[in-house]
Structure formats: C-alpha cells, structure tokens
N, C-alpha and C positions, 0 to 999 in steps of 0.2 A: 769338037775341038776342045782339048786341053789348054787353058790356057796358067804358066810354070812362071812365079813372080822370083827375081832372085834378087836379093837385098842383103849387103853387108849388115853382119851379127851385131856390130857396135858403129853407133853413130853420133858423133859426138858438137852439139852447137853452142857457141860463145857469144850469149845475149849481152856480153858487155862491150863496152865502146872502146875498148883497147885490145891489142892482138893479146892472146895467152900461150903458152908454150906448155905443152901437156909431155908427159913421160911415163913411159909403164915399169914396173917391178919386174926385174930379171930381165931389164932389155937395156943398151945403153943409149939408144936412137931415142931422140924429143922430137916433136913435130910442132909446128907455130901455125895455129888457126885465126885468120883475119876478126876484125871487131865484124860481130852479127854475120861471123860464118857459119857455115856446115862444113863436118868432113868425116868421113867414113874413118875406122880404123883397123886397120888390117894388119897391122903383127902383135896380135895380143898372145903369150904365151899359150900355150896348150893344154899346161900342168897346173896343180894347184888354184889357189884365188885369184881373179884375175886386179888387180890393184892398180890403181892409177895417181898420177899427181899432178899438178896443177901449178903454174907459176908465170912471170911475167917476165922471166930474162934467162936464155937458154940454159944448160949447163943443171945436174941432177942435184947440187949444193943451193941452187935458188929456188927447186920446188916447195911444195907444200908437204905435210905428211900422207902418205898413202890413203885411199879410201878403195872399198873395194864396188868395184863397176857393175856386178851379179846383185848386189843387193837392194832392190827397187825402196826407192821413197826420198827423203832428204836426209842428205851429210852438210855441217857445215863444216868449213876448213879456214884454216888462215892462213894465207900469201904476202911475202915480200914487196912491199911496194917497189915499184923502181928507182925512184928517187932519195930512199931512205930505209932508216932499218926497221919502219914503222909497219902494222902489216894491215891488211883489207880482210874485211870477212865476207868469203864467197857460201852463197848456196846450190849446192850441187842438189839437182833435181834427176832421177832418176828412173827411167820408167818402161813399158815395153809395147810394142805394139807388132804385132804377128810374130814373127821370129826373131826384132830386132829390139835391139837394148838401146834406148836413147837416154845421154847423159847431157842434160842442159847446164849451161857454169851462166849463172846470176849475182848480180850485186845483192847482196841480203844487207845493204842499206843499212848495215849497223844494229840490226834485230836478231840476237843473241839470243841464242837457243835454249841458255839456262841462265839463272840469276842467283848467284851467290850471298847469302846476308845475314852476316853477321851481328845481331840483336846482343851481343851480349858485352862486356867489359875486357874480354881476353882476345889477343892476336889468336887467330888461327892461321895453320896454313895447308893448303890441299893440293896434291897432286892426283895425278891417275896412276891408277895402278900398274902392272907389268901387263904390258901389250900384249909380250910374246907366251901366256899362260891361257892355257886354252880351258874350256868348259871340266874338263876331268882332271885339271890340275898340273896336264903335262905341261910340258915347255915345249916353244913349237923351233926356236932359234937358239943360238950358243952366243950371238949379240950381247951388249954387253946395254944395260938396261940403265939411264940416267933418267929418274923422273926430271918434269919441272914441276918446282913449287912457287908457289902463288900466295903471298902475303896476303890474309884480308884483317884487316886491324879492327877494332873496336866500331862498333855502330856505321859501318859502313856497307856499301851493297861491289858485288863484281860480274861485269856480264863473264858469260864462261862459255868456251865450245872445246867440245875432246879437244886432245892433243893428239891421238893418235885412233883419228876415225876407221881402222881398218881393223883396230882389235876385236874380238870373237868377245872377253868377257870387258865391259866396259862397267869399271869400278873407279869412286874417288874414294882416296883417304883421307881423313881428316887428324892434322895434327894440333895439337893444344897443350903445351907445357913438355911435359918427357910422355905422351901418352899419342898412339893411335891410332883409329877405328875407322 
C-alpha cells in the first residue's frame, strides 16, 4: 500500500487574539483569518516572489509592507492599529515542514529587531535604501521610490525594523549634515 499525503503549499496561522486580514502581491483578493486560526492559501501567484502582507482592517491601503512567504525564518513588520494611526510590531515566523510553508503572525511584544544609537552630538537621520534595486544593481520596478527618514537626535537610542521586508538588498543610510553613507 502507498500511502499519497496532500497538503496545501502555504499555510498560514494567526497566534494573535484579533482577526488579521492578509493580501498577496499581484492579486486584489484579502482574506480575514480568525484570532488563533489556521488557514490554507490557495491563490498564491505562480510567477515571481511570492509576497504577502498583513493587516487588521480590509482594503490593500491598510496592510503592512510586503515580505516575501519563500524565505524561511523571521520578518518583522509594522501594522496599522485599528483604532489609530499608531502601528503594532508583528513577527512573522516562517518555516517548512514536508512540502509546506507555514507562516505563523505573532505579537513581537515590542522586541525590535535592531536598535539605533546615536552616541554622539549630531542629529542623524536614516532611511533604507531602494527596495526595488537588486543584488547586481538592476532595478526590478519603474515605481517611483519615497524613502522614510527617521530622525535620531543627539544621545538617544531608536528601536528599528525594515520598512520594506521583501527587498533582495537591505541597506540603511545614514545621513549627518549635507553628507551620506
């Protein structure tokens, strides 16, 4: 006897205690997974990265930024509260077991993944670099590229997570006066 296990490729569970609303790149369909649900996903495009986003209130303007679903370990990302313009930092847990991809969404409790600290006397300010610039330089988009910059003043510290978790090269720059690296 053969016995033939068939299991959706991506499976996606919401260890937080409110519903989340998830959406994919190149698809317009969101789907709303219960607090400490399970749910399979089944229209992941074909082509390309497969990218996902994350959010608490339908509609592809109240997700998160992209992160891509193929790449096993932790993303963290930041979401739109509901109640305000304030956001939650989730950790997306990512990982595989036989032929399927499971993406777990947790509260990361405020435990920021980098820490910014500025030791010295001058404002600095940092953004990340161009998403859409791949490993060899090309350009993968014709999008049009608005960093965010990130005041850190004088003798103070910034928790920090990407802005845009789904970039190939993930760079910050550092600005200080008319100068930066």
């Amino acid at each position: 006897t053969k016995v033939i296990m068939v299991t959706p490729r991506y499976v996606i569970k919401n260890d937080l205690d409110i519903p989340i609303v998830i959406g994919l790149v190149g698809t317009s369909n969101t789907s709303t997974i219960s607090p400490n649900g399970v749910s399979p996903i089944f229209d992941v495009p074909t082509y390309g990265d497969k990218q996902m986003m994350v959010g608490f209130k339908p509609g592809h303007d109240n997700l998160s930024a992209a992160f891509v679903v193929n790449n096993i370990g932790e993303n963290y990302i930041r979401v739109k509260k509901l109640d305000s313009n304030a956001h939650m930092l989730l950790r997306v847990v990512i990982s595989t077991e036989n032929a399927s991809i499971f993406i777990n969404i947790l509260d990361a409790k405020n435990l920021w993944p980098y820490s910014i600290r500025n030791f010295s006397d001058a404002d600095f300010f940092i953004y990340q670099a161009d998403p859409y610039i791949e490993k060899d330089g090309n350009r993968t988009s014709n999008a049009q590229f608005t960093p965010i910059f990130y005041k850190i003043p004088p003798k103070s510290v910034m928790p920090y997570a990407w802005d845009f978790p789904a970039a190939e090269v993930k760079e910050l720059v550092l600005r200080c006066g008319n100068r930066e690296r």
